[in-house]
C-alpha positions, 0 to 999 in steps of 0.5 A: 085464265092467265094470258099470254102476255101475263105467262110470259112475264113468269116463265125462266125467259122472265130472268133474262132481262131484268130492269136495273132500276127496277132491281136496284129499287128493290135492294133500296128497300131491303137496305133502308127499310121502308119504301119511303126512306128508298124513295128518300135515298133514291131521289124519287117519290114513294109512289115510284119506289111501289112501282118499280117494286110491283113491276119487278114482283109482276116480272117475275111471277113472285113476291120479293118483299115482305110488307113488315116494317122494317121491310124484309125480303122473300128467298125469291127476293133475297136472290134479286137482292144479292143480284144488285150487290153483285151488280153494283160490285162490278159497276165500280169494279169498272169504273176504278180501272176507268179512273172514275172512282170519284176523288180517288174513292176506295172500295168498300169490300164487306166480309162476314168472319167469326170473332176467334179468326177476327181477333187471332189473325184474320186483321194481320190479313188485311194490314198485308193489303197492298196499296193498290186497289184502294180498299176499305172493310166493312166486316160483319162478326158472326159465328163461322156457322151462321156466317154463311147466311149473310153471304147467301142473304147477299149482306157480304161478298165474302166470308170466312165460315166452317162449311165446305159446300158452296153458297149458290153463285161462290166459290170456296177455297179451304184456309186451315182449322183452328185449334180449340183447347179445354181450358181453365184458370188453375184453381179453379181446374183444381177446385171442380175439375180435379176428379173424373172429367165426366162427372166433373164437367157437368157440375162446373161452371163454364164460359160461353160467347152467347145462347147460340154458341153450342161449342162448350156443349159440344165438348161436354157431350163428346164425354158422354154428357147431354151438355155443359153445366147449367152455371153458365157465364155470356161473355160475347167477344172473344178477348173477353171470353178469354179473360173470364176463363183465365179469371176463373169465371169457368172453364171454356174452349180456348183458341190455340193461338190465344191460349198459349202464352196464358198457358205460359205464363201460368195463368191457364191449365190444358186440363184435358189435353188429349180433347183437343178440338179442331174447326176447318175454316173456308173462304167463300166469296162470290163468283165475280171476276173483281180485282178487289176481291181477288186481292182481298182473297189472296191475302187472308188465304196466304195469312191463314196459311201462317196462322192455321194447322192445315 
């Protein structure tokens, strides 16, 4: 039968008050992956590190790691671990308007975005910055579909993603839809893809970024198709996928933004102009009272509203 003193430890009050320490340990592991290289970034012995981490999961009632290696956490942890980031996001927050920022440190801002905004107008956003807060970027390419993930993991404060429901503990704010156009190299279009689209697309080759990019099939099953032809072509970052169409590889869905001056110039065919297809795109961000994430949501809301239909 549990006691008192042990049910006390697992009810909601448990939350209340969690040890910093304790929370910061836990968000050691998760980052370097085993307990002896936290122990190692946290001056400490690997004995503390099981301590301290025991003591958390014994405080909450839950397991928050994954003894694997390297280590992983559990839902219940992954909430903890996105509770340290934001922690220590407001800690120096704080010491910035302190001027305690060590020898005029910048802050470091990490955003999840997909590799079409990254490489069409999401970097105009940040060379808008202002000067002041100090910032500096770690950015995490991922699928606008799957960057969500890394901010509900906690691995981002922000990210620019194609779902409108907020991540638990963020906020969203809609930024415009990206327009993807069916695109080919001229001879090519003309070679597989000059008769009745639907018999065609499926016997044509095409361009995708990766396995789990679904956007190509998409398109193929809006005409009635299970999917694009099995002659595929992986080119994983979007200037290169881009590239490969115009080169004739296959046909592929373009960005607007990257297609139109290769439309221009010859280079590209529209080859279904009426089969437009368009993404919205929403910036979520934790809901934290930080001047740098204020700043940096400001301006890659006030540049998507350039570069986007709305």
């Amino acid at each position: 039968m549990m006691t008192p003193e042990a049910a006390a430890t697992t009810g909601p009050a448990a939350f209340a008050d969690l040890p910093i320490d304790q929370v910061r340990t836990l968000l050691a592991v998760v980052d370097e992956g085993t307990f002896d290289a936290a122990a190692a970034a946290l001056h400490v012995t690997p004995s503390a590190v099981s301590q301290r981490v025991k003591a958390l999961e014994q405080r909450t009632g839950r397991v928050l790691l994954l003894r694997t290696k390297p280590v992983r956490p559990t839902d219940s942890g992954t909430v903890l671990v996105r509770l340290a980031r934001q922690v220590a996001r407001l800690e120096r927050d704080a010491y910035a308007e302190l001027g305690l920022n060590g020898a005029g440190e910048p802050t470091r801002v990490s955003v999840a975005v997909n590799a079409d905004s990254l490489a069409t107008w999401f970097l105009g956003a940040l060379t808008r910055m202002p000067r002041d807060p100090r910032l500096c970027f770690e950015l995490r390419r991922e699928d606008e579909d799957h960057t969500a993930t890394l901010l509900r993991e906690g691995v981002v404060m922000a990210a620019v993603t194609s779902s409108p429901d907020p991540v638990p503990g963020c906020t969203v704010r809609h930024l415009g839809r990206m327009r993807y156009l069916p695109c080919a190299e001229p001879a090519f279009a003309a070679r597989h893809l000059a008769g009745p689209l639907r018999p065609s697309i499926v016997a044509a080759p095409v361009v995708v970024f990766d396995r789990r990019d679904d956007f190509q099939d998409g398109f193929a099953r809006r005409l009635g198709h299970g999917g694009a032809g099995p002659a595929r072509h992986y080119v994983p970052t979007s200037e290169g996928f881009v590239e490969a169409v115009a080169a004739g590889l296959g046909w592929g869905m373009v960005p607007e933004p990257q297609a139109e001056p290769l439309l221009r110039a010859g280079r590209l065919v529209d080859f279904a102009p009426d089969l437009a297809v368009e993404i919205p795109l929403y910036w979520q961000q934790w809901k934290l009272d930080s001047p740098a994430l204020a700043t940096v949501a400001d301006a890659v809301v006030s540049a998507a509203a350039r570069a986007l239909r709305t």
